[in-house]
C-alpha positions in Angstrom: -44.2 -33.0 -67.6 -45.1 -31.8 -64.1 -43.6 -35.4 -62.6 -40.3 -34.9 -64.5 -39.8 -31.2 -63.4 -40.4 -32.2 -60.0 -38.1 -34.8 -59.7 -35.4 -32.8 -61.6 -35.8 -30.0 -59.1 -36.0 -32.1 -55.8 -33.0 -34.7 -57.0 -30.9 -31.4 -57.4 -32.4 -30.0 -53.9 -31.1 -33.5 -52.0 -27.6 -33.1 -54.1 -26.6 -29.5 -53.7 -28.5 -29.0 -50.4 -26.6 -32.1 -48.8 -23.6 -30.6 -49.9 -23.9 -27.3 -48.4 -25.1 -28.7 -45.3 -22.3 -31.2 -45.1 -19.5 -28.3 -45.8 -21.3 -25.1 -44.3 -22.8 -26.3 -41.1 -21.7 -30.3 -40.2 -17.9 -30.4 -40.8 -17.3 -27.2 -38.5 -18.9 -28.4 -36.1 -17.5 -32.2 -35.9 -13.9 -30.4 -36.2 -14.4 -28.3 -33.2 -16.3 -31.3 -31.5 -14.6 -34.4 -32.6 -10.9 -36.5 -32.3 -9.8 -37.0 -35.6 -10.8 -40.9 -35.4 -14.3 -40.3 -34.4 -14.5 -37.3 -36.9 -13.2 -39.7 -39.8 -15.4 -42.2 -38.9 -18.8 -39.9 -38.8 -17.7 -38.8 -42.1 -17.3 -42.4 -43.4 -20.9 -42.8 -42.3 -22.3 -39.8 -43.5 -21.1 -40.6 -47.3 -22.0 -43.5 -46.8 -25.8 -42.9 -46.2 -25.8 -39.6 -48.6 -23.7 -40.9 -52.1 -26.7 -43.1 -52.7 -28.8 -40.5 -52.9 -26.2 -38.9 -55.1 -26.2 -41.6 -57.9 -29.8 -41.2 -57.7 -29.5 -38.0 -58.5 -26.7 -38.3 -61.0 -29.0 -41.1 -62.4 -32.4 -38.8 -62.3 -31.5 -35.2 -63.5 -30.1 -35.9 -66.8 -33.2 -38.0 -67.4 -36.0 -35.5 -66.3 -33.7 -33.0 -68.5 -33.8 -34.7 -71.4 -37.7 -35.3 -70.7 -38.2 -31.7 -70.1 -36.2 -30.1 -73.5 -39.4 -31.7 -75.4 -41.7 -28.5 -75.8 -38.4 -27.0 -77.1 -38.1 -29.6 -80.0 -34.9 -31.8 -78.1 -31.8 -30.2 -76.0 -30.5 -28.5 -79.2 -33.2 -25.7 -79.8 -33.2 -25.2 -75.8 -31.7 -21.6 -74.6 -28.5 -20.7 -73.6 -28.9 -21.2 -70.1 -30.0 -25.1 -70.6 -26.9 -25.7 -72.1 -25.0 -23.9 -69.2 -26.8 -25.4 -66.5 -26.1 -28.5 -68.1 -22.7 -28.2 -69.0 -22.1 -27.2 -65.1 -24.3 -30.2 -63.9 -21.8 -32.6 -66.2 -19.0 -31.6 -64.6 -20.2 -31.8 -60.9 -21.3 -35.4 -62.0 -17.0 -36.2 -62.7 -15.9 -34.6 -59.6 -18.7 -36.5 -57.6 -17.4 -39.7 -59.5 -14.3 -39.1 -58.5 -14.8 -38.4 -55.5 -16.3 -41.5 -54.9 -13.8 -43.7 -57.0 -11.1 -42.5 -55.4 -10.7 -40.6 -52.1 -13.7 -41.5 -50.4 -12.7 -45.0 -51.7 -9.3 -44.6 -50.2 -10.7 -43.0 -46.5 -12.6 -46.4 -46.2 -9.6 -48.4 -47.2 -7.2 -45.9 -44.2 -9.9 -46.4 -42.1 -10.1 -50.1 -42.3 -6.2 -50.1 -42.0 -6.2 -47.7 -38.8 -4.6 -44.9 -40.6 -6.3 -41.9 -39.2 -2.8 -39.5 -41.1 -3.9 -41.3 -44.1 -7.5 -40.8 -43.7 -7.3 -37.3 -42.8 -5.0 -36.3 -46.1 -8.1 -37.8 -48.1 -10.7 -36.2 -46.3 -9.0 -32.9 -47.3 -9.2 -33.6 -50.7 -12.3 -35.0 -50.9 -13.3 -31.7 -48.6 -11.4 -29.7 -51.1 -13.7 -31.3 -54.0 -16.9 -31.2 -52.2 -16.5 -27.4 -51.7 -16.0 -26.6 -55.3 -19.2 -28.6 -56.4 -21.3 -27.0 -54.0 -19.9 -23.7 -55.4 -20.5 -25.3 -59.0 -24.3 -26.7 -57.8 -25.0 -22.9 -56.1 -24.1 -21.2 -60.0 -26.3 -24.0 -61.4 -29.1 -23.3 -59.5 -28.7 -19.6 -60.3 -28.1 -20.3 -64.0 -31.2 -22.9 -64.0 -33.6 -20.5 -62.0 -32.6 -16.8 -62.9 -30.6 -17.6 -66.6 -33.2 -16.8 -69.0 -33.1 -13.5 -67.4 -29.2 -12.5 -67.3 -28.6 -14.0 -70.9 -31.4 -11.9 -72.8 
């Protein structure tokens, strides 16, 4: 059981942590530091490298979760806050799909095209997105950690 919690708790680490870092601290600073091309470009790379580890998370949680509702008798006879935390970990899962499918799919196309106005207009959404699923992952994490406690 130990292996699964683990790996439940660090794939959600890598996911909400990268997001936060990526929204809080790196896209300031590459918009006070960077020309919209180069800035595009960094952030083209940066998904790059980081949405695999995404899909391994997306691939990794719901399996250690469903591993870990054993010693409750299976996911339906698990608390409240299970069903929460998962519910809220389901729909970060769709908006990181579409993210991917569609405008980080779209920057590389812009990119490939030269069309930094193009580019830029999907960044924002896919900025837009990214802030609301670290906002999501932060409740989740509260939910998972301190939910027991607030749904007595």
């Amino acid at each position: 059981m130990g292996i699964y919690l683990a790996l439940h708790v660090l794939s959600i680490i890598i996911w909400v942590g990268g997001m936060f870092f990526a929204y809080m601290i790196l896209r300031p600073a590459a918009a006070s530091l960077l020309e919209p091309a180069v800035r595009l470009n960094l952030w083209r790379q940066v998904f790059s490298r980081f949405f695999p580890w995404v899909w391994a998370s997306i691939v990794l949680v719901p399996l250690t979760g469903i591993a870990l509702t054993t010693p409750y008798g299976g996911f339906a006879h698990t608390p409240p806050h299970i069903h929460i935390m998962t519910t809220l970990g389901v729909i970060m899962m769709l908006i990181f799909m579409h993210v991917y499918f569609a405008p980080f799919k779209r920057i590389k196309k812009c990119l490939d095209a030269a069309d930094i106005p193009g580019a830029a207009k999907q960044l924002n959404t896919l900025r837009i997105l990214v802030g609301i699923n670290t906002i999501i992952g932060l409740i989740t994490v509260i939910v998972a950690t301190a939910g027991k406690y607030f749904l007595l």
